[in-house]
N, C-alpha and C positions, 0 to 999 in steps of 0.2 A: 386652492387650499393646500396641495400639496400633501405631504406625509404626516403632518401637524395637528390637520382639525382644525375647527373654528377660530379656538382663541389662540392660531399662531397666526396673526397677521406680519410678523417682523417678519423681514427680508432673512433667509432663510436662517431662521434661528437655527439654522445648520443642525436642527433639531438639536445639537448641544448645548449644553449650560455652561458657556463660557458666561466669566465676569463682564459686563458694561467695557467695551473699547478694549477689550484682549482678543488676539486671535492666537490660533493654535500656533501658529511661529514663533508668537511672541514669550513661547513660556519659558522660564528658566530649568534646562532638563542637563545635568552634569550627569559624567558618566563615570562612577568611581574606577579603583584599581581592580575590581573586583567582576568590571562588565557591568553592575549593577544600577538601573538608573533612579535617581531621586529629585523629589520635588518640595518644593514649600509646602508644608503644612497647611497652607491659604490656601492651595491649590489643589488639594488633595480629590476634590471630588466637581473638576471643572471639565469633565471629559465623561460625564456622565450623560449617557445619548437615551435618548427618549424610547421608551421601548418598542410604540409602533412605528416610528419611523426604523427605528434598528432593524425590528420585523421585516417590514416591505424589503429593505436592501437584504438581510439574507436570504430571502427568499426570493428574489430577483438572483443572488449569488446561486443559489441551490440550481435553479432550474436551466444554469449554463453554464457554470466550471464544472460541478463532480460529471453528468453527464458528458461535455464532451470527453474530459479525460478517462472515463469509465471506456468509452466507448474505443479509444482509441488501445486500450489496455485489453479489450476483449479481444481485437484484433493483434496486438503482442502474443498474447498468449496463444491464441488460434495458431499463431505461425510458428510458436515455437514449439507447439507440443502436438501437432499435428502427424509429425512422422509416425509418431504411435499408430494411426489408423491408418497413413501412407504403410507402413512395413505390412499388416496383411492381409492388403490392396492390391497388394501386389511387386511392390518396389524392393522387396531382399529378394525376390527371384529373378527379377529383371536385374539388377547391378551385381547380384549375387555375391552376400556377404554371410556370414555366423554369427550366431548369438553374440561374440566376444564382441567382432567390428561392429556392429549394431549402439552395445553398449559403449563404444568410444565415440558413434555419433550422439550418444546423447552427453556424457561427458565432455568433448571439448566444446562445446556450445558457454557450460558454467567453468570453463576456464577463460575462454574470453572473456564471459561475461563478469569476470572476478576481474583478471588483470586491467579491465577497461572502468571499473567503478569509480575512481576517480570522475570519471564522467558528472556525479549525480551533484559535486558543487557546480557542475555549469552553469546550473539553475539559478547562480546567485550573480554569475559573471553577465552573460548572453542571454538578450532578450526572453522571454519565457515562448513568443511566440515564435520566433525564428530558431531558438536551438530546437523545440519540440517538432515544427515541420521536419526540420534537416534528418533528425532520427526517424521518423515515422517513414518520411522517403526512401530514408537509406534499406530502413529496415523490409519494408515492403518488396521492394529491386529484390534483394534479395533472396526473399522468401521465394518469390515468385521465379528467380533462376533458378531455385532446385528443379523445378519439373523440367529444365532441360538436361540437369545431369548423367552421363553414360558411363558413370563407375564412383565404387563406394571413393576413391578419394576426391573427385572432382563435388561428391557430398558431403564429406569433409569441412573441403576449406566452405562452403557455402555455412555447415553451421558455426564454423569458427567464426565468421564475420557478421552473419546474423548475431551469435551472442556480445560480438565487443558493438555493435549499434545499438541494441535493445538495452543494452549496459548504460546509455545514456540517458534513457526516457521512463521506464516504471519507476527505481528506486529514486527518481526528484520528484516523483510527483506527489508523497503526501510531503516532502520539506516544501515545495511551491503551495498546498494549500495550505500551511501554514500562515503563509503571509494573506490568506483570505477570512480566517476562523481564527474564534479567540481559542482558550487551550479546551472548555468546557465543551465547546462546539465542533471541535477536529476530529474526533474520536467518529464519532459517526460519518464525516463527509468521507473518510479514508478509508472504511468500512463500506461503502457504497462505490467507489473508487476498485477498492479491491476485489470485493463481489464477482465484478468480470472478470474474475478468472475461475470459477468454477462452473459460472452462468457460459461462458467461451467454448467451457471442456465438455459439457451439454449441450451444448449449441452442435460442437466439432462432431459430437457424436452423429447428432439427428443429420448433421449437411454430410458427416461421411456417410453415411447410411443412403443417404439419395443419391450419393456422387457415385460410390461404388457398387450401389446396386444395376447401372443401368451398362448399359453396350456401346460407348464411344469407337470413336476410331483412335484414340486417343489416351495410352493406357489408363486408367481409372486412377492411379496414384499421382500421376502428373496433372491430367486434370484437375485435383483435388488443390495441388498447391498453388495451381491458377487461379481456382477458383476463390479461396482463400488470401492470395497475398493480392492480387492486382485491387481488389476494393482499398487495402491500405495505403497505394499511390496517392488513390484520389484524394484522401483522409486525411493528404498532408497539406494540399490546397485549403483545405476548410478547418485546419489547425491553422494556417497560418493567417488567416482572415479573423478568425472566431477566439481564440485565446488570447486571452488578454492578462497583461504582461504584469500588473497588480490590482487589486483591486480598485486605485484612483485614474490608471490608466481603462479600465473597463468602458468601452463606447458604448453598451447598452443602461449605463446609470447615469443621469441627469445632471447641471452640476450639485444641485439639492444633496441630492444621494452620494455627488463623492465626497462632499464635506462630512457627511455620516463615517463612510470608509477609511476617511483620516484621520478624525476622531477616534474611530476604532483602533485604527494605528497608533496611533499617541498612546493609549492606554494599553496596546503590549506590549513597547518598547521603546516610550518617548518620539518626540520628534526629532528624528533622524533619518537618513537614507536608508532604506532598509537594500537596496542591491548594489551590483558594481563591485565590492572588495570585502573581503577576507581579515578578520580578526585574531590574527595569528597566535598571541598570548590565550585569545578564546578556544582554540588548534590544539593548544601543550594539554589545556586545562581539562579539552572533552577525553584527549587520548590517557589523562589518569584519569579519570572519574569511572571509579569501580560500576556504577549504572550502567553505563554503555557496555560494559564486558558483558556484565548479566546478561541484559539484553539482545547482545551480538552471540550469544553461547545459544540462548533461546529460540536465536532465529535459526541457527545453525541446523539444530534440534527439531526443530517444525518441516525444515525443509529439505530433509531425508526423507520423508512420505509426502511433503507439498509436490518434490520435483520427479517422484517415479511415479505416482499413482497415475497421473494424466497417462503419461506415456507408456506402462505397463498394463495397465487395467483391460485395454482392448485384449490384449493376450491372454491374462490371469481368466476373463470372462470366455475366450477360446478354446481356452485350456480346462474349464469348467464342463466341456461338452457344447456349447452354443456356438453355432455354427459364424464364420467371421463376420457377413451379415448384420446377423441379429446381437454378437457381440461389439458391434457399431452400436447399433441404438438403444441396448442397455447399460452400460456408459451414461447415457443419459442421466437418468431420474436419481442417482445419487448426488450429482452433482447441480443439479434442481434445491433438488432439498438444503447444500451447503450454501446456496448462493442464499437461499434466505436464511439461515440461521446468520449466517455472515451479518445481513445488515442490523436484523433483532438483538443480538449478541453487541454488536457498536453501540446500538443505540440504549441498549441496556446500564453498559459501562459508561457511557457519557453521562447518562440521569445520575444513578448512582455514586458518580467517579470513584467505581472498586474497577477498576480495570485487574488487578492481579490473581483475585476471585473468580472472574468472568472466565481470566485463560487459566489457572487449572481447574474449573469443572471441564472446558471445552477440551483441555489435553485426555482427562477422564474419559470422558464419550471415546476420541479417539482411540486409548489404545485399548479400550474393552472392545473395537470393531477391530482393530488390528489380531486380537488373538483369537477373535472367532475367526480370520480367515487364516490364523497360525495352526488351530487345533480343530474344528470342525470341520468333518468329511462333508455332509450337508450340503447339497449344493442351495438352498433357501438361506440357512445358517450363514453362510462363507459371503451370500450376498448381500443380507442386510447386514453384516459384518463393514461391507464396501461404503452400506447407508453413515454406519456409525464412523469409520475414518474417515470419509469425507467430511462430513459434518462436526470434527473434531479438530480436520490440520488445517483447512481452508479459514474458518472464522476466529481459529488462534493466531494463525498467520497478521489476519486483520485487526487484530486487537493488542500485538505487538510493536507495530510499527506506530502507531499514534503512540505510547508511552513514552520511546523512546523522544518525539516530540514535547509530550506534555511534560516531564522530568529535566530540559536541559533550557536553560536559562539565557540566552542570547540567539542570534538566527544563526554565529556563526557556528556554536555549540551544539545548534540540532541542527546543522549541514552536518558538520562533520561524525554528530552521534548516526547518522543515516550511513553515512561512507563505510563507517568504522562496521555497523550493524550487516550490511550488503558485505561488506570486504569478508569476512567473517561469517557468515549466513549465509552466503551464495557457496564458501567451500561443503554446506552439507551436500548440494545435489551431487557433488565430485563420488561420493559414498554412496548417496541414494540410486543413480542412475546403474550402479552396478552389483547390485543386492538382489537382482531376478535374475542369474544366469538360465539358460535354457534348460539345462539339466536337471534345476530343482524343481520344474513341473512335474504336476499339475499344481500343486499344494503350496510350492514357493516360499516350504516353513520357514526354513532360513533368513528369508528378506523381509516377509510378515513380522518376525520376531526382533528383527533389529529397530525395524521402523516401531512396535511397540514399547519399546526400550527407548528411546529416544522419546517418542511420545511421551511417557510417563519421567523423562530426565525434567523435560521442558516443565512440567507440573511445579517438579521441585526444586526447580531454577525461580519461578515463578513464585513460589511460597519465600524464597531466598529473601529477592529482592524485594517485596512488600514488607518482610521483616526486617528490610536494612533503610526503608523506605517511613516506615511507622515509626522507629528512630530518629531518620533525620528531622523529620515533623517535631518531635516532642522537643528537640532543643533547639530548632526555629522557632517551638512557641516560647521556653527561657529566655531565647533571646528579645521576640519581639512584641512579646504578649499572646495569650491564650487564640486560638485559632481551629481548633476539635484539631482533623486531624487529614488536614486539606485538601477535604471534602468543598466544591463548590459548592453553594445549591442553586438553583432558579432564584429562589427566594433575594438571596446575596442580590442576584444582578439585575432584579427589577427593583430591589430598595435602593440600585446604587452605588452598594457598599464594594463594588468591583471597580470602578472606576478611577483610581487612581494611576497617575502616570507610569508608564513601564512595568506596570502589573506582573508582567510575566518575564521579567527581565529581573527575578533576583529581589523584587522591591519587600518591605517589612509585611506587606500583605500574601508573598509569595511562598506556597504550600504543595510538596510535592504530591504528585495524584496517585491514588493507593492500586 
């Protein structure tokens, strides 16, 4: 009976409602001057998929694309922001560096990682699963050679090449689930995706906590980044086996299920190729579209506290009085708590589609925890301060990056709104990684205060653009009839009223997400 039920005995009514003797190839899908795709009026609603078959396939999607790539992203971030619990571990007195050289390992890391982001349209060139092995390899090797290094520059070039490899593989991976989720459904897969990196920095805590508590022969900081990188080798074996390169390429759905997934295709951007090449006029188009600047300003802004907290916080907690230890495994449970607001907060925005509401309450949260640990002597106060920033720049982070997806109108347009967003957002950690000098402990007003300010910029970047965003809607609806105010709901897509061809490609049904 398949995904159907009783009364689909036809040969796989592909669970879609094509006409009598049309198949998805056969449609007529023109692609104006504008990127934009259109169809016959007669066709309008022939790619409308049934909705427990649609069920079973996302849910078959859910339970092995965001996991594996969550998982390989837990492992990203572990490597990258692990020195934090490496430096005191033991590793600034063994290579023996100061506060300043410290801060330039953690800054050239997001200069590579900047000059290398060109990287994230690879995703659209190079298989999905062979360029994601190649990085995951590369990047693991790597990680795992610091623990041979015997001076601060031979740690150097280790994180300068760590950053241009990791440059290749986090910032394509919510443009690669793009091509798995419609725009209503992204928001939360990317959210669960990104999750792993607060759930990582939790994790790093509790495994530095075990690694540097015990007595190797083996210094305890070196151990750590073996212990940490060498599982991402293996990682790249069972990415290159396990990822699958679109969703009609996916070996775990039947052919039943990939005619679902091409249907789904067709309805967000015609029947076309969606990989291989580049839309160059769609290039000019994403690099004006004031959206993307917002956006790329915002991300900017989130990741002045996204890229020191990790790496600072083991020390800010040192410097509190708690012994290096115990400032290991308190780390923890802030970053607990962000990992699930992270997916609540996605899945929040997706129901609703207010994603711009969602990140400035979340900027709120953070920077009201940023100033308790700006002004409060407390050391209780200063630390649920940690609760509240985590849980503020971590699931704004996450609820950034899908916008900038659901807002741009072609695949080539949200490649390049990702590139433009990273190019751009990856220069905040340049600023953030150097806003703890040593000196300004215990209290670290200074760095606490910038990152508050920023925090609360991103709010009102966020207000910005939902107001230039509530605009553009009202004279979409002028133009193509009344629409609220492009709000999906559930309701829409089990009446149907979603299914028109290239949906999300610009078409008269298409509404930007608030």
């Amino acid at each position: 009976m398949g995904l159907l039920g009783k009364s689909a005995r036809v040969p796989p009514p592909t669970t879609t409602d094509y006409v009598e003797g049309q198949s998805p190839t056969s449609l007529d899908v023109e692609k104006t001057g504008e990127g934009m795709q259109k169809e016959d009026s007669d066709h309008s609603h022939r790619h409308h998929v049934h909705p427990d078959a649609e069920k079973a396939v996302i849910r078959k999607l859910d339970w092995r694309v965001p996991p594996l790539v969550a998982s390989l992203y837990l492992l990203s971030f572990l490597d990258r922001s692990n020195i934090g619990n490496a430096k005191i571990a033991g590793m600034q007195k063994d290579l023996d560096f100061n506060s300043s050289q410290y801060n330039w390992l953690l800054t050239i890391f997001y200069i590579s990682y900047v000059v290398f982001e060109f990287q994230a349209m690879m995703w659209k060139i190079v298989p999905a699963h062979m360029w994601a092995a190649f990085t995951v390899f590369g990047w693991g090797l790597i990680a795992s050679l610091q623990a041979t290094t015997q001076s601060w520059r031979g740690e150097m070039a280790c994180r300068f090449f760590l950053g241009a490899i990791e440059a290749g593989f986090g910032p394509g991976i919510p443009y690669l689930l793009s091509f798995f989720y419609l725009r209503h459904e992204l928001g939360l897969r990317v959210g669960l995706f990104l999750s792993a990196a607060p759930l990582a920095t939790c994790f790093a805590g509790a495994l530095a906590y075990g690694i540097t508590s015990g007595h190797s022969a083996l210094a305890n900081w070196r151990l750590l980044f073996l212990v940490e990188g060498l599982p991402t080798m293996v990682m790249a074996g069972v990415t290159y086996f396990y990822l699958p390169d679109s969703p009609d390429k996916a070996r775990f759905l039947n052919e039943e299920e990939k005619l679902v997934v091409k249907a789904r295709g067709v309805r967000q951007v015609g029947d076309v190729e969606r990989g291989g090449g580049i839309v160059w006029k769609d290039v000019v188009a994403a690099l004006l579209d004031l959206k993307c600047w917002f956006t790329a300003l915002m991300y900017f802004s989130c990741n002045v506290g996204f890229s020191s907290l990790p790496v600072f916080l083991p020390t800010i907690l040192n410097d509190m009085g708690f012994s290096a230890i115990d400032a290991q495994g308190l780390t923890a449970p802030p970053y607990f708590l962000a990992f699930l607001v992270t997916i609540f907060s996605s899945y929040i925005a997706d129901r609703t589609q207010q994603r711009g509401y969602t990140i400035i309450v979340l900027s709120i949260i953070g920077g009201i925890g940023y100033i308790l640990l700006a002004t409060c002597e407390s050391v209780g106060a200063r630390y649920f301060g940690v609760f509240l920033a985590t849980a503020g720049i971590f699931p704004g982070i996450a609820n950034i990056l899908p916008w900038v997806l659901n807002n741009q109108g072609s695949d080539t347009r949200r490649g390049i709104g990702i590139v433009m967003l990273n190019t751009v957002g990856q220069c905040g950690p340049l600023l953030g990684t150097n806003v703890y000098p040593a000196s300004d402990g215990p209290r670290y007003v200074k760095g606490q205060s910038i990152c508050a300010a920023f925090i609360f910029f991103n709010a009102l970047l966020a207000f910005g653009l939902r107001t230039l965003l509530v605009r553009e809607n009202k004279k979409l609806d002028e133009k193509h009839g009344l629409r609220g105010e492009g709000a999906i709901t559930r309701a829409d897509i089990l009446a149907g009223k979603e299914s028109a061809v290239a949906e999300e490609n610009y078409s008269p049904t298409y509404r930007y997400v608030l």
